[in-house]
N, C-alpha and C positions, 0 to 999 in steps of 0.2 A: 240064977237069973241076974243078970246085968240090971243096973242102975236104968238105965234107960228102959228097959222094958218093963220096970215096977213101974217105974212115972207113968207111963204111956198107959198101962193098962188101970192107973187109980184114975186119969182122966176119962178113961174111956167110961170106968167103973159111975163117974162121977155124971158122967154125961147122959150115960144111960137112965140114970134119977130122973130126969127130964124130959127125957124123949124115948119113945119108941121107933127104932131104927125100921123096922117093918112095915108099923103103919105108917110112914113119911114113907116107903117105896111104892106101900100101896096105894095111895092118893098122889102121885108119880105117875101114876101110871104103869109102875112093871109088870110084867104078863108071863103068865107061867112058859110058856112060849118063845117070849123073846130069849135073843143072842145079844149079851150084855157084856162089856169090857171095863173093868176096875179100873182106875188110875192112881197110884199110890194107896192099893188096900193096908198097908202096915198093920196091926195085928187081925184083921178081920172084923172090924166093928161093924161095916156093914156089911159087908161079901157071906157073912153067918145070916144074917138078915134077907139078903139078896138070893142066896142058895136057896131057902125055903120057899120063895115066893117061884124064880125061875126054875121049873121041877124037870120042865117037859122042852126047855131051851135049852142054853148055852150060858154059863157065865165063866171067864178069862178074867184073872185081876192078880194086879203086878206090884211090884214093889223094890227097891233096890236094897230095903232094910232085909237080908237074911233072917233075923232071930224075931223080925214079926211077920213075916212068910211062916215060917215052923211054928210059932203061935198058930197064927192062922189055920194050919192046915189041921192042929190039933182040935180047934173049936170046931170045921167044918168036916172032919174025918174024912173018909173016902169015896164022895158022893161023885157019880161019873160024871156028872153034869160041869165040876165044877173043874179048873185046870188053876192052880198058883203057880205062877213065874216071878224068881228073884230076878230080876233086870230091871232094867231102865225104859220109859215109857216110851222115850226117841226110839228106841232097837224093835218094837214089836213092830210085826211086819201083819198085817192082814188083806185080805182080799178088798177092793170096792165094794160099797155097797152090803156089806158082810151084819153090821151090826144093826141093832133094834134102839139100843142105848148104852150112850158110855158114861159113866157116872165119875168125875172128877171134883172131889174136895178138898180143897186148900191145900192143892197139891201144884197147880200151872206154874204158881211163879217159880216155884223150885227146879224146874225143867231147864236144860241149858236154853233152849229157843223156842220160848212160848207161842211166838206166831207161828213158826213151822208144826207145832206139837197140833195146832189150833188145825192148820190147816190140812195137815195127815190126817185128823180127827173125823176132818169134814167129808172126804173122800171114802173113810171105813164104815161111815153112816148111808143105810138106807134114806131112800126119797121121804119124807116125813118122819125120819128118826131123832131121837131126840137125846140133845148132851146134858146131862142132870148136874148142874154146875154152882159151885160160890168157891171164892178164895177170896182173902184179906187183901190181896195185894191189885189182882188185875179185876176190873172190873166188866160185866156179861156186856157193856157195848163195844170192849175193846177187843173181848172175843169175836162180836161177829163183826168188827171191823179187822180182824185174823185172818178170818174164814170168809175174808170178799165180800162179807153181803150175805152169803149163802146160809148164813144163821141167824134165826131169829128170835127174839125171848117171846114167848106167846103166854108163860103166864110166871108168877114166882107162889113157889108153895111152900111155908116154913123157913122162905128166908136162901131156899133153892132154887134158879133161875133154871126153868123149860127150856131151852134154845133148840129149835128144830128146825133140822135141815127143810129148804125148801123142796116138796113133792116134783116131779117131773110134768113138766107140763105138756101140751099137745104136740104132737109129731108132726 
């Protein structure tokens, strides 16, 4: 076990003291149903969380750290639902419209182009989908000044900013 990944998982260890990663998805709003996209899962702190709740959906969550992917995948074992990918958040490719919720934590500013990442994001979101969002660095108005407009914070829960895409309107 590398240095890094003792630290990472005593914080994790530590953080867990505090919170429950589960109920903060379920008051979220995640839905066993939804099709869900990780953004910098690194060892799994929440994507173990997130697996249990999304049973009957989808959840994809990425990482560019190797050895907390293999973490990961060891907390979450081989559940079909669930897909880890080492890469980078810029290189996922998904369909329009495709996702329920992308959950990104203190992950954006580390991205090489946070507005473009913002603005990919917006586009992989369903019509009222919603990006479960906080990081130190950028903050959720300058997301949805990212994403055009097209995102909105409609509530913060535990210090997480809602931002949902706006629904389609009349034809």
């Amino acid at each position: 076990m590398t240095a890094k990944l003792l630290i990472a998982r005593i914080v994790y260890w530590l953080q867990g003291l505090r919170e429950n990663p589960r109920d903060l998805f379920c008051e979220l709003g995640v839905e066993p149903t939804d099709h869900v996209l990780e953004i910098g899962c690194a060892l799994g702190y929440h994507t173990a969380p997130l697996a249990s709740i999304v049973t009957r959906g989808k959840l994809c969550a990425v990482d560019v750290w190797r050895e907390g992917i293999d973490h990961a995948r060891t907390r979450i074992g081989s559940a079909h639902h669930v897909q880890l990918l080492c890469l980078s958040a810029d290189t996922v490719s998904l369909p329009a419209s495709s996702l329920d919720k992308i959950v990104c934590f203190d992950t954006l500013h580390a991205l090489p182009d946070p507005a473009q990442a913002v603005k990919q994001w917006t586009t992989w979101l369903k019509p009222g989908g919603v990006l479960l969002y906080k990081d130190p660095e950028i903050p959720p108005d300058d997301v949805s000044v990212h994403a055009g407009g097209s995102l909105r914070c409609v509530n913060v829960v535990r210090g997480i900013c809602m931002l949902s895409r706006a629904p389609r309107g009349p034809v």
